[in-house]
C-alpha positions in Angstrom: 99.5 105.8 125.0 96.7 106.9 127.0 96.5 111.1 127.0 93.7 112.2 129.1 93.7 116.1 127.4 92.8 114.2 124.1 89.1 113.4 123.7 90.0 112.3 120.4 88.8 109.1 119.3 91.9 107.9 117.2 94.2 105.8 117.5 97.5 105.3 115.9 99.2 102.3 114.9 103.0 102.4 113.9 104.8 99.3 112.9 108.8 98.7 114.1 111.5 96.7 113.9 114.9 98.5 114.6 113.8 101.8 114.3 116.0 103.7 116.8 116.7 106.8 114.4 113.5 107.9 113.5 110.9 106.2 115.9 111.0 109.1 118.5 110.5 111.7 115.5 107.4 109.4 115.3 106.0 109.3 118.2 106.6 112.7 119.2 104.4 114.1 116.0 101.4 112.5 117.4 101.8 112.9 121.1 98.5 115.5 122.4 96.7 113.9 119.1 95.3 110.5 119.7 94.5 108.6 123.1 96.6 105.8 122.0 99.8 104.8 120.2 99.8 101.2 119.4 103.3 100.4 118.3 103.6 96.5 116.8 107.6 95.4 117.0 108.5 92.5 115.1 112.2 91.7 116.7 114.0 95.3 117.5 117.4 94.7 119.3 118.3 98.4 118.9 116.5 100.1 121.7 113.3 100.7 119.6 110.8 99.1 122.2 112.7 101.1 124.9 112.3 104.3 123.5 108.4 103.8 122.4 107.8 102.5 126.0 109.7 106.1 127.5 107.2 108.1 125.3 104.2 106.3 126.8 103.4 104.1 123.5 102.0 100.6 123.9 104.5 98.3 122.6 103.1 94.7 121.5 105.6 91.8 119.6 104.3 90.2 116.8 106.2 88.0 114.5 106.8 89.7 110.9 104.4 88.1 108.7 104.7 90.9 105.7 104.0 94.7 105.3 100.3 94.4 104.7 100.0 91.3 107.3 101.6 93.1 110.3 99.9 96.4 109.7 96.5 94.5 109.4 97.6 93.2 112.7 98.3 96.7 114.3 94.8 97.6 112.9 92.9 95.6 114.7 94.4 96.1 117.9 93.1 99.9 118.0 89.9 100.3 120.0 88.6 103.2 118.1 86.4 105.0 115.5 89.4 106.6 113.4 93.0 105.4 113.1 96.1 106.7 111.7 98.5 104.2 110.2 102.3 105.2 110.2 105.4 103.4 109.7 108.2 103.9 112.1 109.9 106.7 109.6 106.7 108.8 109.5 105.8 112.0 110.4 103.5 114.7 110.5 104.0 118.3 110.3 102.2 120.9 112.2 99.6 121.4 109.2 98.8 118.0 108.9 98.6 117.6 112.7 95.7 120.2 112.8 94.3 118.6 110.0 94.0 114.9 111.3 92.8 116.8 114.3 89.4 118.9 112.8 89.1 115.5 110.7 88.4 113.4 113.4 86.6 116.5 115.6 84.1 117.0 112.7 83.9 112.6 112.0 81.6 113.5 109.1 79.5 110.4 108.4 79.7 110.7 104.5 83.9 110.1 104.7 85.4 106.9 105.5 89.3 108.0 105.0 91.5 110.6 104.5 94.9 110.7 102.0 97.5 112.6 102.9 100.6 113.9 101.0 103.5 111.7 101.7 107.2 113.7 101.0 110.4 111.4 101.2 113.5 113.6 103.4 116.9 112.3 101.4 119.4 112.8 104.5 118.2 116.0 106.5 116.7 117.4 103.4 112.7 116.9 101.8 112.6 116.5 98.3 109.2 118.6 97.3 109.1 117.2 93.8 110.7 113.9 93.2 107.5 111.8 93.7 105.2 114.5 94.4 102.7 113.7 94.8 102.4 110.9 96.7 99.1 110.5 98.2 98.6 107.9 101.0 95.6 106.7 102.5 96.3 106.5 106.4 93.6 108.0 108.4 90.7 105.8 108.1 87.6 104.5 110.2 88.4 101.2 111.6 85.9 99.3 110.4 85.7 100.4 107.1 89.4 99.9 106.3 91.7 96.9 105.6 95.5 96.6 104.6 96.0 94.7 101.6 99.1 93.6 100.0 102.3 92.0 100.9 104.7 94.8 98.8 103.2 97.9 97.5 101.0 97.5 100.7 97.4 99.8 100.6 94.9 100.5 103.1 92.1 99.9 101.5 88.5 101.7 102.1 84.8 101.0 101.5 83.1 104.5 100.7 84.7 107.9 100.3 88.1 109.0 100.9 88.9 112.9 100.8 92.4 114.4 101.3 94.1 116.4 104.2 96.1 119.2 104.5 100.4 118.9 105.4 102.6 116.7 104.9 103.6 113.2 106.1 107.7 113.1 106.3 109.2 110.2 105.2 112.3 109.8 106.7 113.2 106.5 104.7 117.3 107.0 104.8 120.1 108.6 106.5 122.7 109.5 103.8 122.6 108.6 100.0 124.7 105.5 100.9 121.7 103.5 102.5 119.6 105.4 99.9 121.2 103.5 97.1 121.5 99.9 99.4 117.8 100.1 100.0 116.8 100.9 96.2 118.3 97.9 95.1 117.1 95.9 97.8 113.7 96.4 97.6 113.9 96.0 94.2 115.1 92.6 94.6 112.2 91.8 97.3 109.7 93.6 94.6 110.9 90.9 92.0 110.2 88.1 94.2 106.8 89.4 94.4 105.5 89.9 91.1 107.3 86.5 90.0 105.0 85.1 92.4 102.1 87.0 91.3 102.2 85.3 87.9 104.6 88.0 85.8 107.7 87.5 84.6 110.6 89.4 83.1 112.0 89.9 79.5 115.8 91.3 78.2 113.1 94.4 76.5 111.2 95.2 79.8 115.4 95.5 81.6 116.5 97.6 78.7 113.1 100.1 78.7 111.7 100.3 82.4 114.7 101.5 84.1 115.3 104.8 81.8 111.5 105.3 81.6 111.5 105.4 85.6 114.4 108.1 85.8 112.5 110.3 82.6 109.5 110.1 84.8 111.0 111.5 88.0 113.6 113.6 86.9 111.3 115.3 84.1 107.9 115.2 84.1 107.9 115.0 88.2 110.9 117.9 87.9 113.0 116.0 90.3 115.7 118.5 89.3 114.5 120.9 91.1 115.2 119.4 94.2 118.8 120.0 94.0 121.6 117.0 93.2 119.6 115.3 95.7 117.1 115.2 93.5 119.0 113.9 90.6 120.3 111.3 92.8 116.6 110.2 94.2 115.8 110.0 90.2 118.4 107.7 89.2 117.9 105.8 92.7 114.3 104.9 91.1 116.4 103.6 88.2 118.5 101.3 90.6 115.7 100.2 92.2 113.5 99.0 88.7 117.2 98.0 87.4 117.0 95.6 90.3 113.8 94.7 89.8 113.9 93.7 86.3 117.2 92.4 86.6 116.0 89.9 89.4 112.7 89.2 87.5 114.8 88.1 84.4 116.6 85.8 86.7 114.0 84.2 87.9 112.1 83.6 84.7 115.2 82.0 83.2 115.6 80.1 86.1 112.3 78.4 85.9 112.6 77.8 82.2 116.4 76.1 82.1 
C-alpha cells in the first residue's frame, strides 16, 4: 500500500492464509504509518486477499513453506530501510503506533531493531499478565535482520535492539473453544519439531513439564489476575506442553519398537 502522506521509510510485511476475522484489525493499525503493506497469502479461500486488496495492501501468493520460511519471504519483498513484521492476528495500539513512528523518524544509526510487547486478547478480552511479558522483535532494518526457525520462529538481528512503547494485540482466538483446539494443536506440530531436532520424550518429562508450565503462568506470571480467563489461558499452556510431550513420547517409542 502506497500512502503518499507517509514519508516513512517502512514497510510492513504481514503473513495470511484465512485470516478474514482479524486481517482488517491488521491492516487498519498500520494504515497512515508505512508506505507499504506487503501482505504474503499462502492459499486463503475465505475472503482474506479480498479484503487486504480493499484496504490498498499488496497482496502476493506464495506457497507455505513454514513460519520462519514464508516470513523470510515477505522480508525480502519490502523495499525499505525499516520493516515491521506482523502476523495476520497482530495489532498495534495507539502507543505503539507513535512509537514505531518516532523510531523510524529519528533511524538512529547505533539501533538495528526494536522489541515490542506482545499481549494475547482471549475472546474480546487482553490478558495483561498471563505471558507478560512477551517481548518480540518486529521492527527491524532490513538488512540487518533475518527470520530463523520453522516453530518458535525469531527475527533475528546483527547489532543492537532496544524496546518500544505499547502494545502489539494478539488476537490469536475467538472464544475458549478454538483456544483449547489450537493449544493442543500446536503442541502436536511443536513435537514434530523438536523430534526432528534431535530430542526426544520420556514418561518423567510428560508427568513434570505440563504442571511446571501452569505453576509458571498462573503463579509466578500471576495469570490469576486476569480473571477466569486467565486461569483458563494458564491451564491452556498445560494442554498445549501435555500435547507436546505426549506426542514426543509417541514418537520416541515409535522409533525404538
Amino acid at each position: 500500500m502506497t500512502d503518499p502522506s507517509s514519508s516513512l521509510d517502512l514497510c510492513v510485511a504481514i503473513i495470511v492464509c484465512d485470516a478474514q476475522r482479524t486481517i482488517e484489525r491488521t491492516i487498519r493499525s498500520v494504515n497512515g504509518l508505512a508506505r507499504r503493506v506487503l501482505v504474503v497469502d499462502s492459499g486463503s479461500t475465505d475472503g482474506t486477499q479480498t479484503i487486504c486488496r480493499e484496504l490498498g495492501a499488496e497482496v502476493v501468493h506464495h506457497d507455505w513453506e513454514g513460519y520462519g520460511r514464508q516470513k523470510q519471504f515477505a522480508l525480502e519483498l519490502c523495499d525499505s530501510e525499516w520493516v515491521l513484521c506482523l502476523d495476520a492476528d497482530e495489532s498495534l495500539d495507539n502507543e505503539l503506533i507513535d512509537a514505531v513512528r518516532r523510531a523510524v523518524i529519528a533511524d538512529d544509526q547505533s539501533i538495528n531493531a526494536f522489541a515490542v510487547n506482545r499481549r494475547f486478547r482471549l475472546g474480546t478480552v487482553e490478558l495483561r499478565h498471563t505471558w507478560q511479558p512477551e517481548w518480540k522483535v518486529r521492527l527491524a532494518r532490513r538488512d540487518r535482520a533475518r527470520w530463523v526457525g520453522q516453530y518458535h520462529e525469531r527475527l533475528e538481528v546483527s547489532g543492537r535492539v532496544e524496546r518500544l512503547g505499547g502494545v502489539l494485540i494478539h488476537d490469536a482466538v475467538a472464544d475458549v473453544k478454538e483456544f483449547i483446539h489450537k493449544q493442543a494443536m500446536h503442541g502436536v506440530q511443536a513435537a514434530q519439531v523438536y523430534y526432528d531436532q534431535g530430542t526426544r520424550g520420556s514418561v518423567m518429562q510428560l508427568l513434570i513439564s505440563p504442571p511446571a508450565t501452569v505453576f509458571k503462568q498462573l503463579v509466578l506470571r500471576s495469570a490469576w489476575r486476569d480473571g477466569w480467563l486467565g486461569w483458563v489461558a494458564a491451564f491452556g499452556s498445560g494442554i498445549h506442553t501435555t500435547a507436546k510431550h505426549m506426542r514426543l513420547l509417541e514418537l520416541t517409542r515409535g522409533s525404538n519398537s
